[in-house]
NUBALO-70789 format. One record per residue (C-alpha): x negated, y, z; residue in one letter. Coordinates in Angstrom, 1 decimal. Layout:
<site X="X" Y="Y" Z="Z" resn="a"/>
...
# end
This chain:
<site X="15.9" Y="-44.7" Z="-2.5" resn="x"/>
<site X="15.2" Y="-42.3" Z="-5.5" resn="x"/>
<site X="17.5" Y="-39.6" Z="-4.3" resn="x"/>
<site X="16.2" Y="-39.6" Z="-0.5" resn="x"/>
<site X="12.8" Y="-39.1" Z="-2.2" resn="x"/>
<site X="14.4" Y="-36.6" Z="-4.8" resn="x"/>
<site X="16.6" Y="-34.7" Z="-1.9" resn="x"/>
<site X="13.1" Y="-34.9" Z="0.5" resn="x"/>
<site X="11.3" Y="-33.2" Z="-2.1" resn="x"/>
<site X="13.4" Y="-30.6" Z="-2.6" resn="x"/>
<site X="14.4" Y="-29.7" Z="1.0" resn="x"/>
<site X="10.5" Y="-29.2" Z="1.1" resn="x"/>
<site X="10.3" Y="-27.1" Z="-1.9" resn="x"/>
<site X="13.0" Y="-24.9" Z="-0.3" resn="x"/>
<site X="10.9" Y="-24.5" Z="2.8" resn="x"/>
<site X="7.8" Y="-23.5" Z="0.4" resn="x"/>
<site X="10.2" Y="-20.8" Z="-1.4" resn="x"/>
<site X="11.1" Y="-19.6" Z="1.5" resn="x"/>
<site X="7.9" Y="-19.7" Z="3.2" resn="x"/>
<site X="6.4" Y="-17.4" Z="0.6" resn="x"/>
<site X="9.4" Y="-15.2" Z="0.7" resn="x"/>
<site X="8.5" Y="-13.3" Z="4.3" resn="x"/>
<site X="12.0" Y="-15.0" Z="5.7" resn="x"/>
<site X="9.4" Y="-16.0" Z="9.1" resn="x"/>
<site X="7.9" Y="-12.4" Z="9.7" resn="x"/>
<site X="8.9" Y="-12.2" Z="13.6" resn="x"/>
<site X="8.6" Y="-8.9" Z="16.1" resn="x"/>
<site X="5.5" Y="-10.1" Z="18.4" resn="x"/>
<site X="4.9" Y="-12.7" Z="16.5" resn="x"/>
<site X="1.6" Y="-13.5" Z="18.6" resn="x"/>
<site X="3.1" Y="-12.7" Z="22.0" resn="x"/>
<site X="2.5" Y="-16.2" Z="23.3" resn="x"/>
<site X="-0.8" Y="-16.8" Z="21.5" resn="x"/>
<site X="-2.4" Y="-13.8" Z="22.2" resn="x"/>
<site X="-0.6" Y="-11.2" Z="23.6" resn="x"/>
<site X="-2.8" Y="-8.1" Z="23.3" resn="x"/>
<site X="-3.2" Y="-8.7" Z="19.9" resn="x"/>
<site X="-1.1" Y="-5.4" Z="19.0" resn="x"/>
<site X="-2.4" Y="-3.3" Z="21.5" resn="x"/>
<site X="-5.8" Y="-4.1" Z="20.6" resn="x"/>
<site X="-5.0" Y="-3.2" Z="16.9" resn="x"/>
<site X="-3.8" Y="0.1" Z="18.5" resn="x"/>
<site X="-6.7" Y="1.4" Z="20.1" resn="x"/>
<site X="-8.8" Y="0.4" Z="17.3" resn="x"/>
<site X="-7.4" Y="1.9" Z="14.8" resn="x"/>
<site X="-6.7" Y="5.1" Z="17.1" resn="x"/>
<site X="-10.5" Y="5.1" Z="17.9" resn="x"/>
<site X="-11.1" Y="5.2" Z="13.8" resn="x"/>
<site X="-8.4" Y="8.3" Z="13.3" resn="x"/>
<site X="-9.6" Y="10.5" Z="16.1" resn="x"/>
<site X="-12.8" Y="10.9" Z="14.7" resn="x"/>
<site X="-11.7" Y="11.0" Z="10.8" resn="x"/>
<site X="-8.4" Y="11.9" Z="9.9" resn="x"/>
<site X="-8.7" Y="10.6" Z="6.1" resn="x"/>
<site X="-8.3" Y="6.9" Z="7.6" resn="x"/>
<site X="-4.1" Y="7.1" Z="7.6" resn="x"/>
<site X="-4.3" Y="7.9" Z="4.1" resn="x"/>
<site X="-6.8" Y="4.8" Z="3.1" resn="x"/>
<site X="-5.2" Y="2.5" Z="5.4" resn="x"/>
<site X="-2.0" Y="3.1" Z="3.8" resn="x"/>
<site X="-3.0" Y="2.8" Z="0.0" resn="x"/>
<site X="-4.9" Y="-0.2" Z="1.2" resn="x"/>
<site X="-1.5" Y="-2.0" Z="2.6" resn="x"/>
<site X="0.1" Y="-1.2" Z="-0.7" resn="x"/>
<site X="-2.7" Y="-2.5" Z="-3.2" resn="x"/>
<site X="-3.0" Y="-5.8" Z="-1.2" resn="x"/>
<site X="0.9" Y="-6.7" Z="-1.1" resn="x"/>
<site X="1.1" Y="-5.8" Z="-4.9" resn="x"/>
<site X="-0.8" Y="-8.5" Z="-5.5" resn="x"/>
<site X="-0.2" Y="-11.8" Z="-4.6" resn="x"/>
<site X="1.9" Y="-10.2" Z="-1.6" resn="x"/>
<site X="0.9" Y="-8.9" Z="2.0" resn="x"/>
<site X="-2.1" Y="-11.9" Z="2.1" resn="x"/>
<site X="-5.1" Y="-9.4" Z="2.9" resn="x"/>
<site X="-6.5" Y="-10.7" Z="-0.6" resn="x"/>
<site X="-7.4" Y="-7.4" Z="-1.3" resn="x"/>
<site X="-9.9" Y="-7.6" Z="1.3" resn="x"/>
<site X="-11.9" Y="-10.5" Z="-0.1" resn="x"/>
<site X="-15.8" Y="-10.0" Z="-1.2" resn="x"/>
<site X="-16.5" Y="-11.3" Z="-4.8" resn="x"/>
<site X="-18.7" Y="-14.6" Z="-4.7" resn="x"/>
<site X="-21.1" Y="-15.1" Z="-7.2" resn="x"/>
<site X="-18.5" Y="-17.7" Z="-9.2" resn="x"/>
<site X="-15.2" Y="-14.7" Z="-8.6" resn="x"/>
<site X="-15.2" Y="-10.8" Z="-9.1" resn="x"/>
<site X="-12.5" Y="-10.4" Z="-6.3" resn="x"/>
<site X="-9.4" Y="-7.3" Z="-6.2" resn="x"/>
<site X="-11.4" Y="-5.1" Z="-4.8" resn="x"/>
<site X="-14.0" Y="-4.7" Z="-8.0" resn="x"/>
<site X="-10.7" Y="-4.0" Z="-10.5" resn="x"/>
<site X="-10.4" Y="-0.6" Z="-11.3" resn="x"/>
<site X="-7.7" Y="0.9" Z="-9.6" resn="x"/>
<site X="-9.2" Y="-0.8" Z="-6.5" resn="x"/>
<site X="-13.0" Y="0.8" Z="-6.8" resn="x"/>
<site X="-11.7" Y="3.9" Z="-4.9" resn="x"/>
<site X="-10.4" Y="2.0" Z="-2.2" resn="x"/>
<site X="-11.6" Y="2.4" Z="1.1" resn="x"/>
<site X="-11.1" Y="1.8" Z="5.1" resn="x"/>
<site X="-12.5" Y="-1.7" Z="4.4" resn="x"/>
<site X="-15.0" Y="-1.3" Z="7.3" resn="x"/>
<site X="-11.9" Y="0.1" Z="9.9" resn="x"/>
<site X="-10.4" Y="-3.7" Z="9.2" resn="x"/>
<site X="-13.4" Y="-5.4" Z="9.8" resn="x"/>
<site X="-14.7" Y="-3.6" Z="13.2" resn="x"/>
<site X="-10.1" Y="-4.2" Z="14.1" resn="x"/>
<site X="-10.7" Y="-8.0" Z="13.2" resn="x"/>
<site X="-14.0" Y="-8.0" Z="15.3" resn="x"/>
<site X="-12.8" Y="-6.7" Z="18.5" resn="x"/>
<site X="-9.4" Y="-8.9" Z="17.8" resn="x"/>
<site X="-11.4" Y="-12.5" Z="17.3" resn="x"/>
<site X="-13.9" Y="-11.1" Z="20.8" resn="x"/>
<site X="-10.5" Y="-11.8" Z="22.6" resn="x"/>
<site X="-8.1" Y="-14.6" Z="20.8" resn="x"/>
<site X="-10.7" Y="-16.3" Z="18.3" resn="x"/>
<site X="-9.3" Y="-17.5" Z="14.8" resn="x"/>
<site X="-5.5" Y="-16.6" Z="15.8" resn="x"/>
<site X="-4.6" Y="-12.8" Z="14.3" resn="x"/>
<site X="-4.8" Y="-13.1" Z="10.9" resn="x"/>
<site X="-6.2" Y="-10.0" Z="8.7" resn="x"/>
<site X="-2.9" Y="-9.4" Z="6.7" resn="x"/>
<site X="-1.2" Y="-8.6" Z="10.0" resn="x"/>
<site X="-4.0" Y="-6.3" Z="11.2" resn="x"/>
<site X="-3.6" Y="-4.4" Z="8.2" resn="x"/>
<site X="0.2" Y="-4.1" Z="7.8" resn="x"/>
<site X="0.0" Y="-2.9" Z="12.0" resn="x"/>
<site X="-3.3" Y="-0.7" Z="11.1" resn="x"/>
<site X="-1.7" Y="1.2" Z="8.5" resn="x"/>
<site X="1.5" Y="1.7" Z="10.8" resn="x"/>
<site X="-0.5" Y="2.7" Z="13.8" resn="x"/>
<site X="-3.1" Y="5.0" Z="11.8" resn="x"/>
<site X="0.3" Y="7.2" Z="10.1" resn="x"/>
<site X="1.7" Y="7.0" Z="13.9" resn="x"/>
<site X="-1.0" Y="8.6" Z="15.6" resn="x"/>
<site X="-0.3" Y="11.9" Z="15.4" resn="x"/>
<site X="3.4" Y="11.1" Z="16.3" resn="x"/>
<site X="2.0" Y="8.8" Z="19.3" resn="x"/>
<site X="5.1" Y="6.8" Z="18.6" resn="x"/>
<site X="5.0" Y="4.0" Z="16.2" resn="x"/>
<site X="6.7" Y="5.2" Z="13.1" resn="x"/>
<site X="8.2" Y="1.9" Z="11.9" resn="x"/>
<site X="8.7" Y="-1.5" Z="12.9" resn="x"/>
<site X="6.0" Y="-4.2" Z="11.8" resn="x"/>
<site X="7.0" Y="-7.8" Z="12.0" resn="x"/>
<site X="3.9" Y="-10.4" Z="12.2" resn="x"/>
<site X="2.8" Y="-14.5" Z="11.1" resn="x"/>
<site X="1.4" Y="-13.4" Z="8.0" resn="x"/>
<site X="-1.4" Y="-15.9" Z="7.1" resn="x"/>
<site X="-4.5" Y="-14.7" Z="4.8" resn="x"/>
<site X="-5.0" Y="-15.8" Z="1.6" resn="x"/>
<site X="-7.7" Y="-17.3" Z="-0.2" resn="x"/>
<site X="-7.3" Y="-16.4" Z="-3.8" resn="x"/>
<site X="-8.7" Y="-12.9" Z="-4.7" resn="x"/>
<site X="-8.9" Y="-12.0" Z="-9.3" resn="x"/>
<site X="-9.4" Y="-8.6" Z="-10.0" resn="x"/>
<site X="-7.4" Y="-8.9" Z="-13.5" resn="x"/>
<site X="-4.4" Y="-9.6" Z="-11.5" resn="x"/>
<site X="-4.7" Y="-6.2" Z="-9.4" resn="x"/>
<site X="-5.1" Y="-4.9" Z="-12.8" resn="x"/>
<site X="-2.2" Y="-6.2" Z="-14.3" resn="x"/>
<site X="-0.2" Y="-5.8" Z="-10.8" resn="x"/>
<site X="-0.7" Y="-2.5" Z="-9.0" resn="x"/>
<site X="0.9" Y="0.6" Z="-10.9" resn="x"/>
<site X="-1.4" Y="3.0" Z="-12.2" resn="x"/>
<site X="-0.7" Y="6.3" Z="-12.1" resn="x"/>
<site X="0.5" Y="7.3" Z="-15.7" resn="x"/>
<site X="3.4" Y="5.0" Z="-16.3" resn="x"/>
<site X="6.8" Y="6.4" Z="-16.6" resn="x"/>
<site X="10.0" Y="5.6" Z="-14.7" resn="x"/>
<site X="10.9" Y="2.9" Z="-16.5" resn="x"/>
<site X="7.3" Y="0.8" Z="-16.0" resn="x"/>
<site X="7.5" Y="2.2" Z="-12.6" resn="x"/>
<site X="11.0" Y="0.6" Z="-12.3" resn="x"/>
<site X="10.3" Y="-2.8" Z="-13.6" resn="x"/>
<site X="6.7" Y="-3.2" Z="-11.2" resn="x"/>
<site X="8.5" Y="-2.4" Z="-8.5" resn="x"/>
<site X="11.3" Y="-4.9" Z="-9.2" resn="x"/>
<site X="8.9" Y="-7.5" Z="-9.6" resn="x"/>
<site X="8.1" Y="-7.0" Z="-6.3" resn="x"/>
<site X="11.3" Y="-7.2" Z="-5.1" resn="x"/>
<site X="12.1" Y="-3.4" Z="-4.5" resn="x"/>
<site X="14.9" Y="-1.1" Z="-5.6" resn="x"/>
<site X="14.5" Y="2.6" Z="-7.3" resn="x"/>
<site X="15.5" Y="4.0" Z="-3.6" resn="x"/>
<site X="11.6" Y="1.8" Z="-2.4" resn="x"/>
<site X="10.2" Y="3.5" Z="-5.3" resn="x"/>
<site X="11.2" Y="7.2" Z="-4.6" resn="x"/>
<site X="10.4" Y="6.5" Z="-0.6" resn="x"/>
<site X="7.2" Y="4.4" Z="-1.3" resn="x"/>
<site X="5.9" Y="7.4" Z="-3.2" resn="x"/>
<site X="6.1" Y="9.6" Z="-0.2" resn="x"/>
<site X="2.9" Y="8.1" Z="0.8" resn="x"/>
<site X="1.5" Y="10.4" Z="-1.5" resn="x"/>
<site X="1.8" Y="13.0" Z="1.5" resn="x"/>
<site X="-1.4" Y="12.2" Z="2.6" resn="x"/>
<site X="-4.7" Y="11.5" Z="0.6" resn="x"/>
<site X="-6.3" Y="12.7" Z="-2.5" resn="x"/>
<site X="-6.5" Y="11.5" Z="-6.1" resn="x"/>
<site X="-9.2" Y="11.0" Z="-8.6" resn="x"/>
<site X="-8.9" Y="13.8" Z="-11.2" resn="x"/>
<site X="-9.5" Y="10.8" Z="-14.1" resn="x"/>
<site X="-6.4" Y="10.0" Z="-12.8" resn="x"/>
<site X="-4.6" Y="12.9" Z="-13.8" resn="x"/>
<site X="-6.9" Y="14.8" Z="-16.5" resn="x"/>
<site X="-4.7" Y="13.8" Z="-19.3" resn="x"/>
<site X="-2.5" Y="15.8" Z="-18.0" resn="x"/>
<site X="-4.2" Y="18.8" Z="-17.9" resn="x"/>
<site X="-5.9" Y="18.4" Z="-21.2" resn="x"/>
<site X="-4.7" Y="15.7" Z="-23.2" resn="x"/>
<site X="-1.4" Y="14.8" Z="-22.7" resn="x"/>
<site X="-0.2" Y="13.7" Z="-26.2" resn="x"/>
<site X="-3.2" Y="12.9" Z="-27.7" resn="x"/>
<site X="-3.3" Y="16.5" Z="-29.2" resn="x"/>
<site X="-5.3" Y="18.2" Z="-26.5" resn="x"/>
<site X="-2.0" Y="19.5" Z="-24.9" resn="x"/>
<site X="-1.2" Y="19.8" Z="-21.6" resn="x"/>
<site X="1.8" Y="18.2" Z="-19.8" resn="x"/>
<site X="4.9" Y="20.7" Z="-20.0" resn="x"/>
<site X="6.2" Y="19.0" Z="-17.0" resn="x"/>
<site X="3.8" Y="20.1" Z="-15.0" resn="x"/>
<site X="3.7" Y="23.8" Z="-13.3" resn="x"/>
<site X="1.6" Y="26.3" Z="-15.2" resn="x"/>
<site X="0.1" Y="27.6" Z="-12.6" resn="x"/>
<site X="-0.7" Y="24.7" Z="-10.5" resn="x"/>
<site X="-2.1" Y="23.3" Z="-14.0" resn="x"/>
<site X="-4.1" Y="26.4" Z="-14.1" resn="x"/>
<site X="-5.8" Y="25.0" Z="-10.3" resn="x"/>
<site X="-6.1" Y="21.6" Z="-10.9" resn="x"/>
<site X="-8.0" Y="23.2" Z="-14.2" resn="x"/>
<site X="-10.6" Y="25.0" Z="-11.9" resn="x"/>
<site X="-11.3" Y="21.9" Z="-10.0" resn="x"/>
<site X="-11.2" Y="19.3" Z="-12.6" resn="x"/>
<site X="-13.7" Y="19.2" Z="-15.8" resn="x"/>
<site X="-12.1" Y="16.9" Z="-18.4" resn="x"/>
<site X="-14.3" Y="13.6" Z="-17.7" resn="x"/>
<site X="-14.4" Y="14.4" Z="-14.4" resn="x"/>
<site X="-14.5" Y="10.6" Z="-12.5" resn="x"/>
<site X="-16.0" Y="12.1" Z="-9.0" resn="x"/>
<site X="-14.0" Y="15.1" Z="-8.2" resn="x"/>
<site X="-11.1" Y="14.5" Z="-5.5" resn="x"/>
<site X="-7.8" Y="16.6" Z="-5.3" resn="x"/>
<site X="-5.4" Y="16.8" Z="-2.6" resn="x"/>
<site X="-2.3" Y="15.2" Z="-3.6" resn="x"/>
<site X="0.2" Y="16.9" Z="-0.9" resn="x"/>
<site X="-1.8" Y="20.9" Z="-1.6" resn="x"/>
<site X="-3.0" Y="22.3" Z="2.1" resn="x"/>
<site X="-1.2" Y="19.0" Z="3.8" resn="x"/>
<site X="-3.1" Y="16.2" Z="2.7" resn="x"/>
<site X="-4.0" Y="15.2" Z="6.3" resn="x"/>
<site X="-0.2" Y="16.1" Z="7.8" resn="x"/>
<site X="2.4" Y="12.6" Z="7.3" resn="x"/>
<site X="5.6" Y="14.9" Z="6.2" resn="x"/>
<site X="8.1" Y="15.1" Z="3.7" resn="x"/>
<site X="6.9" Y="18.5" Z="2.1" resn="x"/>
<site X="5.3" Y="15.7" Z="-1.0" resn="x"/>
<site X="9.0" Y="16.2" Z="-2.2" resn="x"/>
<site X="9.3" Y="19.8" Z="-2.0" resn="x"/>
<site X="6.5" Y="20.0" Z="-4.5" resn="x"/>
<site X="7.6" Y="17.7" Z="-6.6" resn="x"/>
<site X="10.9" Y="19.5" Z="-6.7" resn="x"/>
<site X="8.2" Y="22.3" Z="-7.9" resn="x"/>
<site X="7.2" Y="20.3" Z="-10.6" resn="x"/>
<site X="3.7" Y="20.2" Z="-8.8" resn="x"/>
<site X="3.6" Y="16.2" Z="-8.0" resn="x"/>
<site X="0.1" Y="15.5" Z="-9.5" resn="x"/>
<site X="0.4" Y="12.4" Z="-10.9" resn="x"/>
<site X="2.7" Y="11.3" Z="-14.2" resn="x"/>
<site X="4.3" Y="8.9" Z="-12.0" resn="x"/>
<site X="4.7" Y="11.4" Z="-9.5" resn="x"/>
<site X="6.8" Y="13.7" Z="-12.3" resn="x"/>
<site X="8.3" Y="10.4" Z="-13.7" resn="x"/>
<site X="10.4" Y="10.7" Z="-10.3" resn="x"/>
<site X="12.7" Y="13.6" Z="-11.9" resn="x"/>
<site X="13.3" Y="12.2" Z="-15.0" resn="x"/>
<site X="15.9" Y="9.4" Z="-13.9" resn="x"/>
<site X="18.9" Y="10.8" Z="-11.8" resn="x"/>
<site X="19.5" Y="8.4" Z="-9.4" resn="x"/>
<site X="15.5" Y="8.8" Z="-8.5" resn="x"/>
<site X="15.7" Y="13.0" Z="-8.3" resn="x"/>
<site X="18.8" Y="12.7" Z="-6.4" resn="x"/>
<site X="16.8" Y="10.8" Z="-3.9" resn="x"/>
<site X="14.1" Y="13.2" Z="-4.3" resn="x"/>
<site X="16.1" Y="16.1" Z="-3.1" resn="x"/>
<site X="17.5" Y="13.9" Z="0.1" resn="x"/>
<site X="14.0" Y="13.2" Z="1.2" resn="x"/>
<site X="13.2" Y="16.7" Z="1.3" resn="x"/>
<site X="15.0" Y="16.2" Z="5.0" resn="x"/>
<site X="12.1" Y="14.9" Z="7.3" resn="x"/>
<site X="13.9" Y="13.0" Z="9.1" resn="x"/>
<site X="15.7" Y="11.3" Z="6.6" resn="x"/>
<site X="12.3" Y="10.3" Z="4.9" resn="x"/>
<site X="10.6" Y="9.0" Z="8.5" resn="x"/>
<site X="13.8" Y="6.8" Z="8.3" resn="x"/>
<site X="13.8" Y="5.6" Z="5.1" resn="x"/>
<site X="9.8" Y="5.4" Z="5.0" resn="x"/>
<site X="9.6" Y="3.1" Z="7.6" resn="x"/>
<site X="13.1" Y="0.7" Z="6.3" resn="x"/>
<site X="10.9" Y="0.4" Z="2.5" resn="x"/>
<site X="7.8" Y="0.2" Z="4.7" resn="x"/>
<site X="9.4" Y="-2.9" Z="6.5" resn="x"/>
<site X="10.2" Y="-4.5" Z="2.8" resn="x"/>
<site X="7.3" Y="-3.9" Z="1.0" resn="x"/>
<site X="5.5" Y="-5.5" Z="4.0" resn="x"/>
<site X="7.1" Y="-8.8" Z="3.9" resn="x"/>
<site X="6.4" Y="-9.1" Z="-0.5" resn="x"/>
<site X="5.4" Y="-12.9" Z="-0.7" resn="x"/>
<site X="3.9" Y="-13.3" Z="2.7" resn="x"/>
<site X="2.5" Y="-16.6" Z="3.3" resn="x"/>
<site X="3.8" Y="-18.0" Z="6.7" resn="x"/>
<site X="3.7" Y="-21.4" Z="8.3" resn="x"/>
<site X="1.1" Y="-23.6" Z="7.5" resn="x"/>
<site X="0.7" Y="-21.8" Z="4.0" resn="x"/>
<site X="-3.2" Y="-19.7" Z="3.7" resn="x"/>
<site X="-5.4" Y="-19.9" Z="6.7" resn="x"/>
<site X="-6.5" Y="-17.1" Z="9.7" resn="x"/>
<site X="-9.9" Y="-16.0" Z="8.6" resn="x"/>
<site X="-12.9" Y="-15.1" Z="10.8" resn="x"/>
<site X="-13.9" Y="-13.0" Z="8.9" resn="x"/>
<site X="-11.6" Y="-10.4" Z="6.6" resn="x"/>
<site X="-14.1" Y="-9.9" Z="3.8" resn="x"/>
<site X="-14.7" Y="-14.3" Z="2.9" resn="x"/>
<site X="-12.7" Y="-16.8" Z="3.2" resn="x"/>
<site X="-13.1" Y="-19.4" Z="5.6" resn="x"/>
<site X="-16.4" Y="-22.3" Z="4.7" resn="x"/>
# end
């Protein structure tokens, strides 16, 4: 009797593990439940990019901050309550935006098939479908039954999501807790072909690098020298484009500058410092080889500790959990 109970038990912790593991991500998962579902995400979010092209970028870092913590469970999403300062207040979460995209996406979703499409999944397909609109063909394959999450701490997307001044080996090890390789790393960080970045994020850089009031050696003189022009030292307002005059363009030209020793971040230069990482660098510089490998480590990052099954709930509303 004790080992039916013992082997019951742990046939249903397997499920959990698995469960939690994004082994029951399907293509269309909601084809039978509510079969516009995608499409609806679609227009949506095409609506949202036609009239500012900035949302591809935001929708994009927004996928990434919420599956680096506590996986792809739209927790990054969640309001703070007056008992919980939620992900979104932690630091490297305050410049976050695109929140309001999800929300007016989840609205005209629940209009059609109420309490069904969960928020996780309309942000994994938003992000994919704001990048693909200029291509007007999706640019990598979402797979859906994400549930939401009701947990949301902002010291855990401070302790989780990378900040920008860690070197390759930190950079290594956070991505390896989340189940990616060096290659997810090196393509994940193509993303930073679209967007801008806070010039507190890379000041030290410019001014401070060892403490000394030196400036990074790694970094190109003369792009130093711009960055310099645009960026006071306790600057915390000021934005710079990340990709220089291609911030709005989804391409592989992030790797050409790099290989120029103009990546603006540390974690960007980081890159060149570890050979199997350059030698990826210099592959990418092929377009098509980074749309292809974008879209496989797009796929995997995706899928980080999903909740599936009957684990989380669908909420009615992205921004609070369910009452």
């Amino acid at each position: 009797m004790k080992l039916n109970v013992l082997l019951s038990f742990f046939v249903v912790l397997v499920s959990l593990l698995g469960c939690s593991q994004g082994g029951s991500l399907e293509k269309n998962f909601y084809k039978d439940t509510c079969r516009r579902a995608e499409d609806i995400v679609k227009e949506e979010t095409e609506k949202h990019v036609a009239s500012n092209p900035t949302i591809p970028a935001k929708l994009l870092r927004l996928h990434f901050h919420d599956c680096f913590v506590r996986g792809c469970d739209g927790s990054v999403l969640l309001n703070s309550t007056a008992t919980n300062t939620a992900e979104k207040e932690a630091i490297p979460n305050q410049s976050l935006s695109g929140f309001d995209v999800i929300d007016a996406i989840k609205e005209q979703v629940e209009k059609e098939c109420p309490g069904l499409v969960s928020c996780a999944d309309i942000l994994a397909l938003a992000a994919r479908d704001s990048v693909s609109y200029s291509f007007k063909k999706p640019m990598w394959e979402v797979l859906t039954g994400r549930r939401d999450g009701n947990v949301s701490v902002a010291r855990e997307a401070l302790v989780n999501i990378p900040p920008p001044f860690l070197n390759f080996t930190q950079l290594k090890q956070s991505f390896a807790s989340k189940g990616l390789n060096v290659h997810d790393l090196v393509v994940l960080s193509g993303g930073h072909t679209i967007g801008v970045g806070h010039c507190s994020a890379f000041s030290s850089r410019l001014y401070n690098f060892t403490g000394k009031g030196d400036q990074d050696p790694s970094l190109d003189p003369k792009y130093a020298q711009i960055l310099k022009s645009k960026c006071t030292p306790n600057d915390r307002t000021t934005t710079v484009e990340m990709d220089p005059d291609s911030s709005l363009k989804f391409d592989s030209n992030y790797y050409d500058i790099l290989l120029q020793n103009k990546g603006l971040f540390q974690s960007d230069a980081a890159l060149l410092t570890n050979t199997v990482a350059r030698n990826t660098v210099e592959e990418l510089v092929y377009q098509a080889d980074f749309f292809t490998e974008f879209g496989q480590s797009m796929k995997r990052m995706g899928a980080i500790e999903v909740l599936t099954g009957t684990a989380g709930e669908i909420r009615k509303k992205c921004w609070a959990v369910n009452s």
